[in-house]
N, C-alpha and C positions, 0 to 999 in steps of 0.2 A: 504494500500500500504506500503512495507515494505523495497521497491530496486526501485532505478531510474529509473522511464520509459520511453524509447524513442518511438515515433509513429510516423510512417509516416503518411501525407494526400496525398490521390491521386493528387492533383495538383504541389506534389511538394514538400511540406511544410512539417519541422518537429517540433515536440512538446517534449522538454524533461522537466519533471516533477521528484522534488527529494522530498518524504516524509516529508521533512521540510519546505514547500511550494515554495521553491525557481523553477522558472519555466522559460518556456526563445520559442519562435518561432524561428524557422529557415528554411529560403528558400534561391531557387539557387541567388547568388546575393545579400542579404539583406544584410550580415556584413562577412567580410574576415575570422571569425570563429566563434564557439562559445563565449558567452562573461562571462554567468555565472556558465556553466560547462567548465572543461577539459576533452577531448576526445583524444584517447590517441590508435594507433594501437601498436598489442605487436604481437612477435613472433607465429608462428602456426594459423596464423588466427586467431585469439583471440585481443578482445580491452578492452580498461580500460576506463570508463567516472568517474569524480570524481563532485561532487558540490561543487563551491567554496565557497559558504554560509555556507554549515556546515562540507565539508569533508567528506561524507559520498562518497563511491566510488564501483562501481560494474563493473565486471570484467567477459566478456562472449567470447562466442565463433560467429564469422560472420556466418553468414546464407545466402547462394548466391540467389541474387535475380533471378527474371526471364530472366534476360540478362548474368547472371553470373559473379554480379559485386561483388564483397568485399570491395563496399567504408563503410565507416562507415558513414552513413548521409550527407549531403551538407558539403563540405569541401571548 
């Protein structure tokens, strides 16, 4: 693994994982934002997640889900 990865689980819940092992769960509810990345919307549909463990930061384009949302993960 070489870029931050965020996964959704079907119930809800997401997983982001940053190649320096810094890792963090998040569901609807469980804490007001991320705690150990920064998630970041940028212009053009496009977001920035950075890790705050090491800095390391990847910067993509939103991909519309089946409802046609462009949140970036539990917010």
């Amino acid at each position: 693994m070489d870029e931050i990865e965020m996964m959704p689980i079907p119930d809800g819940t997401w997983i982001m994982v940053c190649p320096c092992g810094q890792s963090e769960v998040r569901g609807r509810g469980l804490k007001p934002s991320w705690q150990a990345f920064e998630a970041k919307m940028l212009p053009g549909r496009r977001y920035r997640v950075c890790c705050k463990a090491c800095g390391r930061c990847l910067e993509d384009r939103l991909i519309y889900g089946s409802k046609g949302s462009t949140r970036l993960g539990p917010s």
